[in-house]
C-alpha distance (Angstrom), angle and dihedral (degrees) to the residues before:
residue distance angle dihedral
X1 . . .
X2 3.71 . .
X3 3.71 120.3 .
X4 3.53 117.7 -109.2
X5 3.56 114.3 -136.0
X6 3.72 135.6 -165.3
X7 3.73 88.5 -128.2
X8 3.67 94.1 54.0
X9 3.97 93.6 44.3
X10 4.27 83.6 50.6
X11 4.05 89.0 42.1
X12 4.27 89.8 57.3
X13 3.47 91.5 33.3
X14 3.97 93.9 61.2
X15 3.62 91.9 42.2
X16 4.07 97.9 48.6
X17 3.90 104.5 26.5
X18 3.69 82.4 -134.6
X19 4.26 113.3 145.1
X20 3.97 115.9 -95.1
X21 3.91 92.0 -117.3
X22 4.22 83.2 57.7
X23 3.84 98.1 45.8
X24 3.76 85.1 49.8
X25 3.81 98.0 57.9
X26 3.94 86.8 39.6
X27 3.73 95.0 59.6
X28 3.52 90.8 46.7
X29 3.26 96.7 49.4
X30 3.29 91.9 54.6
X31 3.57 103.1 36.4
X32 3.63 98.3 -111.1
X33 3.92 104.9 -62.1
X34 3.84 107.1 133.4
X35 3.57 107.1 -148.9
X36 3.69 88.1 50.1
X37 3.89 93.3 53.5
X38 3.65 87.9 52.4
X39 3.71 91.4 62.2
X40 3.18 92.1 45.4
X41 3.92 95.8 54.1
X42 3.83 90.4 53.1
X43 3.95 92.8 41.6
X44 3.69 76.7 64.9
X45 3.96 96.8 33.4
X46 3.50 97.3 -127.5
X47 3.96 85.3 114.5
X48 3.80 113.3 107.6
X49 3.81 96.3 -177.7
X50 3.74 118.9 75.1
X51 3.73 85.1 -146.9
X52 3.80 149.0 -9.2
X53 3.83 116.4 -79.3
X54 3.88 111.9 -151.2
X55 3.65 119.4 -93.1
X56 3.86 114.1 -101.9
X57 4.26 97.3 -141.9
X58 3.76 102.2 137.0
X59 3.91 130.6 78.2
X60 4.07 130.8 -135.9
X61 3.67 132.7 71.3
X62 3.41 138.2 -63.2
X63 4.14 111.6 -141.0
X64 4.05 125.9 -159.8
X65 3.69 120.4 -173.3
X66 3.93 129.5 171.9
X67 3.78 132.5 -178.2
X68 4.06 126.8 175.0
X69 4.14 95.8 -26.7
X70 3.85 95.7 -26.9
X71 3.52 124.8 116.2
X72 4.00 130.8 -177.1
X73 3.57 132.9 -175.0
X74 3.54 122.0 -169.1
X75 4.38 133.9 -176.2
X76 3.64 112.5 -165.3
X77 4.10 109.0 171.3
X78 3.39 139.5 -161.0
X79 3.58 145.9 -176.5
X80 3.67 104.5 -93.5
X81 3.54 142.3 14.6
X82 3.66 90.0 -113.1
X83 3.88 92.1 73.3
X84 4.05 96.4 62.0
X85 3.99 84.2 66.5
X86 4.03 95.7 53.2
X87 3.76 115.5 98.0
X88 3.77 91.7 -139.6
X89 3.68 92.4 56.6
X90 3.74 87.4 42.1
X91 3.70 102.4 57.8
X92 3.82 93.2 38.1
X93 3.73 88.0 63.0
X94 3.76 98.6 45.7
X95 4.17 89.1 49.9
X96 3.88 84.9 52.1
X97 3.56 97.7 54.2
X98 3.89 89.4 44.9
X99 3.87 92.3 56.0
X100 4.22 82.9 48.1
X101 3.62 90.1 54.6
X102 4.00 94.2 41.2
X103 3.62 95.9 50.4
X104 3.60 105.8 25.5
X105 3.80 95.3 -131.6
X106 4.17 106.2 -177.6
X107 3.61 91.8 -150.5
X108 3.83 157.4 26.0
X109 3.94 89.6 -106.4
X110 3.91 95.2 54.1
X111 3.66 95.0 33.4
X112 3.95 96.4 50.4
X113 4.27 80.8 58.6
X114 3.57 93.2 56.5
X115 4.03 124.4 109.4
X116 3.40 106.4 -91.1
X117 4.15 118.6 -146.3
X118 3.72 103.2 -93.6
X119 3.19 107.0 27.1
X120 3.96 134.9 -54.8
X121 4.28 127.2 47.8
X122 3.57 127.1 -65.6
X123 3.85 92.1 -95.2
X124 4.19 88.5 54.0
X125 3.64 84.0 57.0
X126 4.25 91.4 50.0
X127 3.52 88.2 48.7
X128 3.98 99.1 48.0
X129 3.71 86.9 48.3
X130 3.87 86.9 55.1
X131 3.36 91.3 61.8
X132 3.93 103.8 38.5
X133 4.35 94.5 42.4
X134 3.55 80.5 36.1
X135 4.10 98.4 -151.3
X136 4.40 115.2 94.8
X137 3.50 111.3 -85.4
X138 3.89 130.4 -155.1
X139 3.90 140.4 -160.0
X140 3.32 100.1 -153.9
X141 3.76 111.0 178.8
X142 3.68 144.2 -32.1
X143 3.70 135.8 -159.7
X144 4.29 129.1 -170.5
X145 3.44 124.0 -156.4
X146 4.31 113.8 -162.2
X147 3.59 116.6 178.1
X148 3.84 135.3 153.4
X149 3.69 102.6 -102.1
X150 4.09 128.6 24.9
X151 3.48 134.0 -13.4
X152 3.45 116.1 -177.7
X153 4.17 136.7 164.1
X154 3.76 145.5 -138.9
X155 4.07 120.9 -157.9
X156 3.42 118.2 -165.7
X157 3.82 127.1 -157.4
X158 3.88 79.0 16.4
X159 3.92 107.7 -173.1
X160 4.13 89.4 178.0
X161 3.55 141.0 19.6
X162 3.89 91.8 -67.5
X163 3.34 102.2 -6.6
X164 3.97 131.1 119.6
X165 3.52 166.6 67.5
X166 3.93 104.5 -44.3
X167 4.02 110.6 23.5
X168 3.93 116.7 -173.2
X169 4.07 132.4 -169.6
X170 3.82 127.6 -175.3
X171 3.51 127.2 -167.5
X172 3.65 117.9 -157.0
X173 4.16 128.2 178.9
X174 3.86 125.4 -129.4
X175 3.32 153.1 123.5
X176 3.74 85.6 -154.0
X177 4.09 125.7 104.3
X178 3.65 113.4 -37.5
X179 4.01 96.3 -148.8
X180 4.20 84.1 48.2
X181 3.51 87.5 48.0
X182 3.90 95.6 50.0
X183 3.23 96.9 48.2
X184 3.51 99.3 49.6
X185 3.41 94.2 52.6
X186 3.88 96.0 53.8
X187 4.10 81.6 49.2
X188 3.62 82.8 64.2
X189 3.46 104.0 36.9
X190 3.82 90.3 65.8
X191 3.56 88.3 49.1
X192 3.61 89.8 52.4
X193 4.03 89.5 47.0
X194 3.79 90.0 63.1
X195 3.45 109.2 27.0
X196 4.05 95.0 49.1
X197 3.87 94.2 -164.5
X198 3.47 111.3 -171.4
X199 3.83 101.7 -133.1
X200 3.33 150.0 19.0
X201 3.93 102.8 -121.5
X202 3.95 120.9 -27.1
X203 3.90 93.6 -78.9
X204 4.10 85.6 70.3
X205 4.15 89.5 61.0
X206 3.44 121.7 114.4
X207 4.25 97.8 -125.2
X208 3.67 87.5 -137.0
X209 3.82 96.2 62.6
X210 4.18 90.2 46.0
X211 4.19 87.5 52.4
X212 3.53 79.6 48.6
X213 3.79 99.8 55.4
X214 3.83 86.5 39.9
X215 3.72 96.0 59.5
X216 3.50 90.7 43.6
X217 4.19 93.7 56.2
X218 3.93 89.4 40.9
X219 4.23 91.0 51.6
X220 3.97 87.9 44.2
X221 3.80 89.5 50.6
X222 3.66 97.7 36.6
X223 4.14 119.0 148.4
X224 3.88 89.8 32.6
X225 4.03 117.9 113.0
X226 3.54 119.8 -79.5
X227 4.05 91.5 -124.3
X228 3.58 82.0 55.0
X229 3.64 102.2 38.6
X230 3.93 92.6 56.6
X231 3.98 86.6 52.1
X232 3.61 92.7 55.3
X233 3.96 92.7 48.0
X234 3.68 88.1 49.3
X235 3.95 93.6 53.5
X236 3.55 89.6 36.7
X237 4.02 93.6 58.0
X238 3.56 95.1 47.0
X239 3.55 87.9 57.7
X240 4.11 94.5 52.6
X241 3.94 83.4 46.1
X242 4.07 86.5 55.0
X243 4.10 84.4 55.7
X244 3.38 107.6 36.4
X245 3.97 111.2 30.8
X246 3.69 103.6 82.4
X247 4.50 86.5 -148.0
X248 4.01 84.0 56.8
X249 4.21 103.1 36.9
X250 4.05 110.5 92.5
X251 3.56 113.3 -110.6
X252 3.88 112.2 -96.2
X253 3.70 88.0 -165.7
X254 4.34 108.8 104.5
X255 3.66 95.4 -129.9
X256 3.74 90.6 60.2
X257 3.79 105.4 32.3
X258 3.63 121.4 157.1
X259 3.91 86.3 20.5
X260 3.60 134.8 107.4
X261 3.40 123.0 -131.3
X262 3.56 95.5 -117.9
X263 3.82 85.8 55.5
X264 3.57 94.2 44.2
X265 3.82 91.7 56.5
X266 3.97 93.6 57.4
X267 3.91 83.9 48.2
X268 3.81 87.4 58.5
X269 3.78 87.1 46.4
X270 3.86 92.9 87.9
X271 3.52 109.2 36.9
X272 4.46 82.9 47.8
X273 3.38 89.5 53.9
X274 3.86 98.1 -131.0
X275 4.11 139.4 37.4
X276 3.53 113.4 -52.2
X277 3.91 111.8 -151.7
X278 3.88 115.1 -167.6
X279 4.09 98.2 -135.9
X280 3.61 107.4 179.9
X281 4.14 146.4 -29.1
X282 3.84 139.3 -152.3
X283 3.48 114.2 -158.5
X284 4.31 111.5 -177.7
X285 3.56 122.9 -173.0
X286 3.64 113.3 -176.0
X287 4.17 120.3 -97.3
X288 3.71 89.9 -9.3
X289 3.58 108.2 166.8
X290 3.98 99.7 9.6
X291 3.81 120.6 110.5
X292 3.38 121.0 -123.3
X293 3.89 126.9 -146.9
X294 3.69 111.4 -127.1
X295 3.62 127.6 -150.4
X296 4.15 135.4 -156.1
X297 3.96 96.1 -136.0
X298 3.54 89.2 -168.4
X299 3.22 99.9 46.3
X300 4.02 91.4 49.6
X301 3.97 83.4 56.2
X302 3.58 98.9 46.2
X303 4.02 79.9 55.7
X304 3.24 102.9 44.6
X305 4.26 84.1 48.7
X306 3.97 91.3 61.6
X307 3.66 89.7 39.9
């Protein structure tokens, strides 16, 4: 039986909005694994959260960077939180997503390879700035967007020009008013910053995670007829489409309210001047999805006091 800790009742708690005394009994129903106690709190619709945002546990800076209907994001971490205020650290990352938006590298592997300003590859420049911050650094990953039209960005938490904790790009399609265009798509990027959907339209779903939602409807309906059943799975994925497709969600930005973005977009159409097609989007939050190691500070100095 796994232990249930306070930190893992807090972790589920944050990422379901469920009550403490709810997470609890979830975790030990489910001996501990996360993802199932999530299920299980909206099997029994105590879940607030139509799904699990990733875990921010590492440190660094998250970059964005756009340029004429390019778009780069970057993740560098580090160790500690610290590091995201030096300068060093600070200007490293901005030069990396620069070469990223340059060369157009699609990943961490190819980008790390890539000349670095100065002298040396991307990775030289990692490794140098090992040594002078003096805590292990990592590029993590990168993604480019390219489109014919705008791409612009939205960095939240921003502690320099570009520089953050949540960095968003959006791609959009036209032919239509650049300075419309731009605009728009920074409407949307902060959308996208807050709303984290998960996809573009339903083609961009992992299968797994709509099999998922499926089983999850049929369990919660359970004992009902099967013409019925399939009606209720039906409604009840067009309703996770509304909240997790970023073309279905309802703009949370105040110039569009009570709009979806895909409405919003033919809105734009007129005052662009020409179809607007919404191509792509990044969103980065920073550490989602890595475990962090946890410490007991006191305990380590109680230790270190009988040592």
């Amino acid at each position: 039986m796994a232990q249930i800790t306070a930190a893992l009742v807090k972790e589920l708690r944050e990422s379901t909005g469920a009550g403490m005394m709810d997470c609890k009994a979830a975790l030990n129903e489910t001996n501990g694994e996360i993802e199932a106690a999530v299920d299980w709190l909206r099997k029994k619709g105590l879940s607030k959260a139509a799904k699990k945002s990733g875990r921010v546990a590492a440190e660094g800076l998250v970059a964005a960077i756009v340029d004429d209907g390019v778009g780069v994001v970057v993740e560098v971490n580090s160790e500690t939180d610290f590091v995201a205020r030096n300068d060093d650290f600070q200007k490293l990352v901005g030069n990396i997503a620069k070469v990223a938006l340059e060369t157009g590298a699609a990943n961490a592997e190819e980008l790390a390879g890539k000349a670095y300003p100065g002298g040396g590859t991307v990775a030289d420049a990692i490794t140098s700035g090992i040594a002078t911050i003096g805590e292990n650094l990592t590029l993590r990953r990168v993604a480019p967007l390219k489109v014919e039209g705008a791409v612009n960005r939205y960095v939240h938490t921003q502690i320099v020009d570009g520089l953050g904790k949540i960095a968003v790009i959006v791609a959009l399609e036209s032919k239509g008013d650049k300075e419309v265009l731009s605009t728009l798509a920074r409407q949307i990027a902060m959308h996208v910053a807050s709303a984290n959907p998960l996809a573009l339209d339903a083609s961009g779903l992992d299968p797994a995670t709509v099999e998922r939602e499926k089983a999850l409807l049929a369990e919660k309906n359970a004992g009902k007829p099967a013409n019925v059943l399939e009606k209720i799975i039906d409604s009840g994925l067009k309703t996770y489409y509304k909240e997790v497709l970023l073309l279905d969600q309802v703009s949370n930005h105040p110039d569009h309210a009570g709009k979806t973005i895909t409405q919003t977009l033919k809105e734009h159409e007129g005052k662009a001047g020409a179809p607007i097609t919404l191509k792509g989007f990044v969103r980065y939050a920073l550490g989602e999805g890595i475990e962090k190691e946890t410490s007991d500070f006191a305990a380590e100095v109680a230790a270190a006091a009988k040592g």
